[in-house]
N, C-alpha and C positions, 0 to 999 in steps of 0.2 A: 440437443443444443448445448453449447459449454458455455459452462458457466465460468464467472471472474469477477476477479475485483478491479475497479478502476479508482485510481491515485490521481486526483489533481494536486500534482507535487510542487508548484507555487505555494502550497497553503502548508504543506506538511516541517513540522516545528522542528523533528527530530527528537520528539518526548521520549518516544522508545517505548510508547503505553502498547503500541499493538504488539511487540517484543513478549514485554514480562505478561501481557495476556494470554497472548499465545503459549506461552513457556510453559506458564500454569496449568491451561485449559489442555494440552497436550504431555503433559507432566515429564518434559523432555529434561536432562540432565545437563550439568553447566558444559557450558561452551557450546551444547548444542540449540539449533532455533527453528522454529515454525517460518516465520516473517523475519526480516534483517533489515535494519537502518542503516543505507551504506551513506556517508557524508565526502561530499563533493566540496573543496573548498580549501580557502580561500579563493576566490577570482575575481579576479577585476575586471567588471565591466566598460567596454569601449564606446559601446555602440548603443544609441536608445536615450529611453529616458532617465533611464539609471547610471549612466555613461559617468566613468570613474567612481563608483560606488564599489565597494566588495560585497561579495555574495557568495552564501553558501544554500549550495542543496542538500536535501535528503530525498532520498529517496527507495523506500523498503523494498523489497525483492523477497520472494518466496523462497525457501530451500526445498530440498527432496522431501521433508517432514510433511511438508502441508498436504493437506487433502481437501480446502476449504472447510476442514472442521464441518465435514458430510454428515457426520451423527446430529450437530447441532442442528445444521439446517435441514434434516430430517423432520425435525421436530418443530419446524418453520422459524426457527431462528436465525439470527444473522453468524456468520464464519464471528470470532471470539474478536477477532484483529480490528475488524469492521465494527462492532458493537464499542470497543473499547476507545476506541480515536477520538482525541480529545480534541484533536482541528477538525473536528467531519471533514476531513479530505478525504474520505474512503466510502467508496458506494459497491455494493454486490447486486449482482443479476446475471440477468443472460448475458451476454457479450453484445447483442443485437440491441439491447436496449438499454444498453450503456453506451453506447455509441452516441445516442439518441440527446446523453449529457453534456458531452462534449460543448464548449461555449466558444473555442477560438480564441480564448479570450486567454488562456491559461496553459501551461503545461501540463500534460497528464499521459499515463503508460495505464496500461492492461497489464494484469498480471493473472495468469493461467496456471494450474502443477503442472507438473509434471508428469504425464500421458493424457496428459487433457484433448479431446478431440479437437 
């Protein structure tokens, strides 16, 4: 089964906590990253109930680095990025039962490594 992480990216701040977690817990060198907080923004919204509001997203993305932090959760712990999230926007499991979160209510992406089944 593959495993992943799911981002409900309505919620995510843009702290950057799963970043220098990651960084850490992977003891990657500058400029390199585990997890990346890409920011979406300025936009203005047309449409809805936010219709002429600006709005920015975030939304972190995985690079080649990541492995889900496999050693940790070897050791039944959660990937470093996931434990670190200071919005709980971030949940780990199967991909089957992350599915299962999803509310319709929100935006949210999967995010899988790189040769993940």
């Amino acid at each position: 089964m593959t495993k992943a992480i799911l981002i409900n990216y309505d919620y995510c701040t843009g702290c950057h906590s799963c970043e220098v977690a990651c960084k850490k817990e992977l003891g990657l060198a500058k400029g390199e990253f585990g997890i990346k907080v890409n920011e979406f923004g300025p936009v203005k919204n047309t449409t809805g109930r936010n219709a002429g509001k600006w709005e920015w997203t975030y939304a972190p993305v995985l690079t080649k680095s990541c492995d889900l932090c496999s050693d940790r959760v070897a050791k039944g712990k959660l990937p470093m990025c996931v434990q670190s999230c200071q919005a709980w926007c971030m949940a780990y499991g199967e991909l089957e039962d992350l599915k299962g979160k999803i509310d319709g209510n929100s935006r949210y992406m999967f995010l899988t490594p790189l040769g993940a089944e």
